[in-house]
C-alpha positions in Angstrom: -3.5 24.1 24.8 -1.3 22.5 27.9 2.6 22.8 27.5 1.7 18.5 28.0 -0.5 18.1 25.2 1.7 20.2 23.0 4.2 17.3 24.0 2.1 14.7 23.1 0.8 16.2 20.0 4.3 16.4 18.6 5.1 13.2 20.3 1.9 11.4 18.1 3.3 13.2 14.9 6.8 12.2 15.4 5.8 8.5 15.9 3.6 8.6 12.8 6.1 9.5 10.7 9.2 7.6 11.8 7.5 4.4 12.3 4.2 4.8 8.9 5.4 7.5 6.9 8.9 6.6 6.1 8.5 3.3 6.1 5.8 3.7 3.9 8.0 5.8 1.8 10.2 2.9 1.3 7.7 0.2 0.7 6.8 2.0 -1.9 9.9 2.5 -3.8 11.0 -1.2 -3.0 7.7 -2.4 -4.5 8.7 0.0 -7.6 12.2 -1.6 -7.6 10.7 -4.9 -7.6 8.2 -4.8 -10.4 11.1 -2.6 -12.5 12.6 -6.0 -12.3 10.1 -8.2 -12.9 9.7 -9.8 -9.5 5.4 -8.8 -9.6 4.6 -10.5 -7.1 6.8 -9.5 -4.7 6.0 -5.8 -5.4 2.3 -6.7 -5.2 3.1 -7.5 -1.4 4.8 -4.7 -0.7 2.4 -2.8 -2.6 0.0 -3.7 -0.2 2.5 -3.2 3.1 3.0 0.4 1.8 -0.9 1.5 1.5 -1.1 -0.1 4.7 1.2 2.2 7.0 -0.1 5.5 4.9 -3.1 4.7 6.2 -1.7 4.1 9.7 0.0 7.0 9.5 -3.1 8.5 8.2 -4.8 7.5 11.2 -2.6 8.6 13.4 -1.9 12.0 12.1 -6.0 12.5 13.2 -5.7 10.8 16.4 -7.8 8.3 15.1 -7.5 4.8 17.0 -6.7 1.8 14.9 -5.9 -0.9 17.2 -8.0 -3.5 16.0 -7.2 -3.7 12.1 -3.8 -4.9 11.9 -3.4 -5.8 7.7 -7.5 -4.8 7.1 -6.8 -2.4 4.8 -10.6 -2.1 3.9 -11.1 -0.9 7.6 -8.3 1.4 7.9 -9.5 2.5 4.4 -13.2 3.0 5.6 -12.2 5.2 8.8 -10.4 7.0 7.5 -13.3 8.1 4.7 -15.5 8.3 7.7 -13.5 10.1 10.5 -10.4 12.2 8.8 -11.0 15.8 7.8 -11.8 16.5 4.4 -10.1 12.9 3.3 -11.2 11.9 0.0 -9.4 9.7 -2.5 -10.2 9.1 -6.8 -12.5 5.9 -7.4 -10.1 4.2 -9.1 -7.6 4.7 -6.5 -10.7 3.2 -3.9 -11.2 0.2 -6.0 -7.3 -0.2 -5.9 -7.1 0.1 -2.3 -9.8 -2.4 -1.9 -8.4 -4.9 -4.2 -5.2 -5.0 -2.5 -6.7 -6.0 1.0 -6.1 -9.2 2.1 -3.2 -9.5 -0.4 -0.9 -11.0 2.4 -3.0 -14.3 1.9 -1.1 -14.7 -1.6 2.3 -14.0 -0.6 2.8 -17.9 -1.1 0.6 -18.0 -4.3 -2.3 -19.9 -2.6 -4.6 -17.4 -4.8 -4.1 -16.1 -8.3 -4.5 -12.3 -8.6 -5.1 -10.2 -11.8 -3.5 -6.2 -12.0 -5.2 -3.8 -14.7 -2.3 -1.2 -14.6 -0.7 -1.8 -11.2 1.9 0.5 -11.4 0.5 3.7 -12.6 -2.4 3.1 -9.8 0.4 2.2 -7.2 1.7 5.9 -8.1 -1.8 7.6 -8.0 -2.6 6.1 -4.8 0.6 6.8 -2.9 0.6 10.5 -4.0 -3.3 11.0 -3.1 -2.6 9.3 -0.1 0.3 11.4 1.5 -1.4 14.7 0.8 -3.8 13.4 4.3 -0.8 12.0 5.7 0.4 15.3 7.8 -0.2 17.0 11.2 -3.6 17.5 12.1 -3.0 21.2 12.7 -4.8 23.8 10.9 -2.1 24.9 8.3 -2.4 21.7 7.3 -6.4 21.0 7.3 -6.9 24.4 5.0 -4.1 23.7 2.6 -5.7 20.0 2.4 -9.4 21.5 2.2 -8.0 23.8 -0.7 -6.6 20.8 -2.5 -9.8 18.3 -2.4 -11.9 21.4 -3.5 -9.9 22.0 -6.5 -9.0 18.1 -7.1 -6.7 15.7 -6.1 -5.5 14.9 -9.5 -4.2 18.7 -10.1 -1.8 18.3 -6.9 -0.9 14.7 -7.6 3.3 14.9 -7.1 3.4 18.4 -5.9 6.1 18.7 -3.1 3.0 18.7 -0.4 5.0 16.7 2.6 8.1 19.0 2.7 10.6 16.7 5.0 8.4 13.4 3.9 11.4 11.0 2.3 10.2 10.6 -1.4 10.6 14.8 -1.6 14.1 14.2 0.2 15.1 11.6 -2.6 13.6 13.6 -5.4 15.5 16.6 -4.5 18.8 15.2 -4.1 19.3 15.9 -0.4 20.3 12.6 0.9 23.2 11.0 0.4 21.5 7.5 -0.9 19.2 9.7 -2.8 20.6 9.0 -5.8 20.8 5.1 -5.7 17.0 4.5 -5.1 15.4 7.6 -7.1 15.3 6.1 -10.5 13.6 3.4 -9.3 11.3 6.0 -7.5 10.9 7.8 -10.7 11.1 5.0 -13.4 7.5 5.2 -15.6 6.5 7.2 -12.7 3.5 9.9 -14.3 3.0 11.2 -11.1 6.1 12.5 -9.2 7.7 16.2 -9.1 9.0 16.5 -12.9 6.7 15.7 -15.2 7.8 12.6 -17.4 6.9 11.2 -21.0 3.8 8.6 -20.5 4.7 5.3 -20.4 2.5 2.2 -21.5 1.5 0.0 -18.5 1.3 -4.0 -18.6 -2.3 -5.5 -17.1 -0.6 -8.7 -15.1 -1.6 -11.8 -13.9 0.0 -12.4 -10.6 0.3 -15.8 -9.0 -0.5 -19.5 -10.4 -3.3 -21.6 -9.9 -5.1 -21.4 -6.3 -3.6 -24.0 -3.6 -6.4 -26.5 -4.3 -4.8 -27.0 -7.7 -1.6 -28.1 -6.6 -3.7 -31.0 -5.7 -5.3 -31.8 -8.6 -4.5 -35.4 -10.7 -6.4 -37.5 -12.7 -5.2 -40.1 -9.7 -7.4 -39.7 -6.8 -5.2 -41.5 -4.3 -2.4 -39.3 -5.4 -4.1 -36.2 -4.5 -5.2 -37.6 -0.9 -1.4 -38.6 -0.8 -0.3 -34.9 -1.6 -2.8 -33.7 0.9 -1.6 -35.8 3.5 2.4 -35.4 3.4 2.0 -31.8 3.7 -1.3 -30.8 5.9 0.3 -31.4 8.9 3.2 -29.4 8.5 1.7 -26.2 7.1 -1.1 -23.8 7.2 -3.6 -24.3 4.8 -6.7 -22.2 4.6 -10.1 -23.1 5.8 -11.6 -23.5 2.8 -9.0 -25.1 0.7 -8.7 -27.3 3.8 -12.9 -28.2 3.8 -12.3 -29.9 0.4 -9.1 -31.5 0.8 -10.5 -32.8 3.9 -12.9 -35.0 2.4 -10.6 -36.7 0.4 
């Protein structure tokens, strides 16, 4: 191996982690923080954002090109399946994944969305995730074939990213450690120390799809509606087709 492409190697892992990883990281404790307090669907968002850049950093990690699927998580989620080493995730944890694609569309509740247990699969996710999310070097690719063989689920919160942030938080090491890990480990079943289980809500998150907002027994009170607002924000295609032939 060139002296260069030991430069760009640790270039490409540096850059994965500073700009997926730890962010990542932090999406995922902020969407934690958020549903701890009740604001769902504002964790739901960020729930999404953070499965988003694991699988970027995913991705990455594998020198795996993805410059074309910007927010499609159900792409990032399929090359990685089909292109990274040994990568293999728990079907529920798939079906999670796949539900939260496209979840940007509802950040202003123009779609209603329904959770079975999104919390505990948040967790699973995020820790199945960042077992892939590491230099493709061989350590790394054995210790990761060792882990899939035996299952995911055994290894789910084991310290395997040793300078990721979540292990930096859990351990104490960082001076804000302290103010964000309970949120990090709040009902948590699936970090470091093992906790009492915890009952998990099923949620209904968002209201009635944007259509609705136009709804009245009045039909020239709904065209009204449509009109004072159609110009002045985006409204999607389909919601649009029917208003449109008011």
């Amino acid at each position: 191996m060139t002296e260069e492409t030991v430069l760009k190697n640790a270039l490409r892992y540096e850059f994965a982690k500073c700009c997926f990883l730890d962010i990542a990281d932090f999406d995922y404790i902020a969407a934690r923080t958020l549903f701890r307090n009740c604001c769902y669907h504002q964790s739901l968002i960020l729930m999404q954002q953070a499965v988003e850049k694991y699988l970027k950093a995913i991705l990455l990690y594998n020198r795996i090109a993805a410059t074309n699927d910007d927010h499609k998580i159900k792409k990032l989620l399929i090359k990685c399946l089909d292109k990274v080493q040994n990568f293999k995730l728990s079907y529920d944890v798939v079906k999670f994944i796949q539900e939260l694609d496209g979840m940007e569309r509802s950040r202003y509740l123009t779609v209603t969305t329904v959770g079975s247990l999104w919390l505990t699969l948040l967790d699973k996710s995020i820790w199945q995730l960042r077992v892939f999310a590491q230099p493709d070097i061989a350590e790394n690719q054995e210790e990761i074939k060792q882990i899939t063989t035996y299952g995911l689920d055994k290894h789910i919160g084991s310290p395997i990213i040793f300078d990721g942030n979540l292990e930096k938080i859990l351990s104490g090491s960082d001076q804000d450690s302290m103010a964000v890990c309970s949120n990090l480990v709040w009902q948590n079943q699936y970090y470091f120390k093992k906790i009492k289980k915890h009952s998990t809500m099923n949620l209904t998150i968002g209201v009635l799809p944007l259509i609705s907002l136009f709804d009245t027994d009045n039909p020239q009170t709904k065209k009204l509606r449509y009109e004072a607002v159609k110009d002045l924000i985006r409204i999607p295609k389909d919601v649009k087709g029917e208003l449109d032939k008011l």
